[in-house]
C-alpha positions in Angstrom: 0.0 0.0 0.0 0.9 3.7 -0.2 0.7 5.6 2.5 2.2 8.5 0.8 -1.1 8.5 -1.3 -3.4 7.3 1.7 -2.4 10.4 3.4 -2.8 12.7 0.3 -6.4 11.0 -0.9 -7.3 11.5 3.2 -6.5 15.1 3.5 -8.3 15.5 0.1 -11.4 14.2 0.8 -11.5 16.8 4.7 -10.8 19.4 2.2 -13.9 18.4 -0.2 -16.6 18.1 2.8 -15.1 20.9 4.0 -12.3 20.7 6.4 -8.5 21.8 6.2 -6.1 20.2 4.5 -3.9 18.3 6.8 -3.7 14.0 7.4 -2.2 11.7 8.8 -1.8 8.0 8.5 0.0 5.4 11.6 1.6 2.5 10.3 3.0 -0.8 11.6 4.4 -3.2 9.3 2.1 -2.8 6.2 -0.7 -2.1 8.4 -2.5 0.9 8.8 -3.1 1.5 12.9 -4.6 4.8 12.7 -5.6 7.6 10.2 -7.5 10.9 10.7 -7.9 13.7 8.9 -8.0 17.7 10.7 -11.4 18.0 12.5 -10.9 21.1 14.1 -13.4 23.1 11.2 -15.7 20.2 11.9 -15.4 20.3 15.8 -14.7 23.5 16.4 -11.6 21.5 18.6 -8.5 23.7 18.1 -6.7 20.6 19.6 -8.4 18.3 16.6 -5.2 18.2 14.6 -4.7 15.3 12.4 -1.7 14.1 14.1 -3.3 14.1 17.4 -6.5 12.6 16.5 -4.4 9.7 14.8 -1.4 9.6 17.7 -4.8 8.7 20.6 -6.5 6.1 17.9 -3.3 4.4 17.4 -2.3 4.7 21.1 -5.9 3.4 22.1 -6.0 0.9 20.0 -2.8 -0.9 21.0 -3.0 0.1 24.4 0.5 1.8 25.3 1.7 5.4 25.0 4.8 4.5 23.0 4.6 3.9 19.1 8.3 3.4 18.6 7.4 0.7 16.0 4.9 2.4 14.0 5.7 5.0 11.1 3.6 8.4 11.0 2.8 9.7 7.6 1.4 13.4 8.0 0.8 15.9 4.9 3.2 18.8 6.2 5.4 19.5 8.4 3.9 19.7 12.1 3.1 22.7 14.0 4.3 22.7 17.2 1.4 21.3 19.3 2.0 18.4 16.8 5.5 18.0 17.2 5.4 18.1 20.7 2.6 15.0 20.7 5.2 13.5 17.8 8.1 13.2 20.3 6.4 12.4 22.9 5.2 9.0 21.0 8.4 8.6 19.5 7.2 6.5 16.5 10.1 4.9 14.3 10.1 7.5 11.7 7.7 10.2 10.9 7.4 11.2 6.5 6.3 14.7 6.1 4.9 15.0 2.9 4.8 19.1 2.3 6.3 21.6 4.0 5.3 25.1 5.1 7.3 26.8 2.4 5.5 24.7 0.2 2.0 25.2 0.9 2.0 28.9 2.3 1.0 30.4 -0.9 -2.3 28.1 -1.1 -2.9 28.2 2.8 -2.7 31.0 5.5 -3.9 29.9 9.2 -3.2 33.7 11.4 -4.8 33.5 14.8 -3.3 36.4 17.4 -0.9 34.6 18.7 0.2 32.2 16.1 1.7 32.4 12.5 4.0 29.3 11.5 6.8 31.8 10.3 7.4 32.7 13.3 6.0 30.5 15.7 9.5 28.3 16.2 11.5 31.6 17.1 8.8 31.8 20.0 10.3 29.0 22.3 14.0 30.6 21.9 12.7 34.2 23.4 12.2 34.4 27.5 8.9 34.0 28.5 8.5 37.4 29.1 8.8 38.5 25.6 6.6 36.1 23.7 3.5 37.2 22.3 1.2 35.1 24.1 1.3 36.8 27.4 2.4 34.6 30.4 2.4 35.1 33.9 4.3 32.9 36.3 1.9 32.9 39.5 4.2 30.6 42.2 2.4 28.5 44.9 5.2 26.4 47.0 2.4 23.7 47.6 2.0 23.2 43.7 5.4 21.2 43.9 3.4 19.0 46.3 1.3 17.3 43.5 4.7 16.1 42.3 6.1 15.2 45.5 3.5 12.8 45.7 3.5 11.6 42.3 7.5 10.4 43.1 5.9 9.0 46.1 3.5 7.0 44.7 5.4 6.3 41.9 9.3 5.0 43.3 
């Protein structure tokens, strides 16, 4: 089979009933664990990326938080949100089909705080001078919830 394709013909068929243009498709072996195209038009979920819906399938589905034997095939490159879900399920290999430079001149997704040209340079400033504003609000028995999470958990 080809994923390559699978992940193309999926994202396709969102954009036709109306949803963006981003898939993704989780493989093992020559099967297919997972697929799911971007809901987040369809479920007004900003979290409904493709790569997420398809990362909690393919997790669910073989029970474990870990697909380090599975392949992820996505459309474009990742946002950030997406990358971050990426490594944390540290598949094998993930095959980016498009990338940013690529697509920008078809597709344009500007919310206040976000724009993918810039977003990466975001996590190298202090927190203090990114554009979403942040505001560190301490409480000494926060650390508490992960004292007892070492506790319970050693």
């Amino acid at each position: 089979m080809n994923f390559v394709k699978r992940t193309i013909d999926l994202a396709m068929k969102n954009v036709e009933e109306g949803g963006r243009p981003f898939a993704t498709v989780i493989v093992r072996g020559d099967e297919v664990i997972a697929e799911s195209a971007n809901q987040v038009a369809q479920t007004t979920d900003p979290t409904a990326h493709a790569e997420i819906l398809a990362v909690r399938e393919a997790c669910r589905k073989l029970g474990t938080e870990n697909l380090s034997d599975c392949d992820i095939y996505i459309l474009a490159s990742p946002c950030p949100m997406c990358l971050g879900a990426l490594y944390y399920c540290s598949p094998r290999k993930v095959v980016y089909i498009t990338t940013r430079e690529e697509y920008v001149p078809y597709y344009r997704d500007d919310r206040n705080h976000f724009e993918l040209e810039t977003f990466y340079a975001e996590y190298a400033k202090p927190i203090a001078q990114r554009r979403l504003p942040m505001i560190h609000q301490a409480d000494p028995k926060a650390i508490e919830v992960y004292k007892r999470w070492q506790a319970l958990n050693t």
